[in-house]
C-alpha positions in Angstrom: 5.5 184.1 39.4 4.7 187.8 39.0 1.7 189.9 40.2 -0.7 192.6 38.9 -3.5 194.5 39.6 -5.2 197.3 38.9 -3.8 200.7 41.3 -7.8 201.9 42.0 -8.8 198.0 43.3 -6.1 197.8 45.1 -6.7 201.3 46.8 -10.6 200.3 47.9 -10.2 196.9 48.5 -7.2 198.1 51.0 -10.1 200.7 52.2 -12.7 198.0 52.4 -10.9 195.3 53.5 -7.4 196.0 55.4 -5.9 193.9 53.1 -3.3 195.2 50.7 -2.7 193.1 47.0 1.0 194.0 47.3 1.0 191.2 50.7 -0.8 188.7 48.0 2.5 186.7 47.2 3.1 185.4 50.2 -0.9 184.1 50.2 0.6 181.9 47.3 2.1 178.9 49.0 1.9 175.3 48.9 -0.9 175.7 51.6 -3.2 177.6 49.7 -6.7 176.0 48.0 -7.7 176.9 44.8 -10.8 176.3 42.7 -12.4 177.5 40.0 -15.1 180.6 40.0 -18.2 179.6 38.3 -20.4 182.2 40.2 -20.7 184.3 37.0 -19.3 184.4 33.3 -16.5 186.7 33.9 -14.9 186.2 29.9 -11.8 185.0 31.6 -11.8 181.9 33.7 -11.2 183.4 37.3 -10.3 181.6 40.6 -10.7 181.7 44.7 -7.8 180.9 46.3 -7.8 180.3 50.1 -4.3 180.7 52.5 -2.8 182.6 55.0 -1.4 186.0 55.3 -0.1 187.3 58.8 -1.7 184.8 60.7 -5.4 185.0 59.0 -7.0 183.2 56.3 -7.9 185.2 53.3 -9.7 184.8 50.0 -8.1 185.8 46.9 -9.8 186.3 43.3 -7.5 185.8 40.8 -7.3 185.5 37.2 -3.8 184.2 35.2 -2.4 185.9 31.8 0.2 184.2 30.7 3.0 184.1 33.8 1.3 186.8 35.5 -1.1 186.1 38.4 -3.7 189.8 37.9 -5.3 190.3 41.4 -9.1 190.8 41.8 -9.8 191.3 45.2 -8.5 190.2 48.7 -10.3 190.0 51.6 -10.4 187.9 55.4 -12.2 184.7 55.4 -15.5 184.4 56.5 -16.1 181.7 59.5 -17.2 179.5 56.9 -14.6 179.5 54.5 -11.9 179.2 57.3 -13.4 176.5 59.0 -13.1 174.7 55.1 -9.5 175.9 54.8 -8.7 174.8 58.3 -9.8 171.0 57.5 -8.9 171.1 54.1 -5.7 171.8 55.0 -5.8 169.5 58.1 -6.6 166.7 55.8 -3.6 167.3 53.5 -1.5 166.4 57.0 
């Protein structure tokens, strides 16, 4: 699977967030959630995935071209969404 983004996301969601998109592999394991984004018509079918990264849950957008996974943002879970990821993921056990 490869990875892209775009350099001036990556620099202010690293600003905004802490979280770089170069550490977003390793969010991409048999653990992680995925669903579809249906918040907004994006014209390209975009998707939130939830998983782990150093310890923490995060929330990646993410769109797919072909082989290549292109990175929208990355940022740390909400109490919310970990608390779903958490027994999501418990379930699964």
């Amino acid at each position: 699977m490869q990875f892209e983004w775009d350099e001036r996301k990556r620099t202010s969601n690293r600003e905004k967030h802490g979280i770089d998109f170069e550490d977003a592999p390793a969010v991409f394991s048999p653990d992680m959630i995925v669903f579809e984004d249906h918040r907004r018509e994006y014209g390209e079918q975009r998707y939130i995935g939830m998983g782990t990264l150093c310890g923490r849950i995060v929330v990646t957008v993410f769109t797919v071209r072909g082989d290549t996974v292109r990175i929208i943002s990355m940022r740390k879970a909400n109490r919310r969404e970990a608390a779903y990821y958490e027994k999501t993921t418990e379930d699964r056990s």
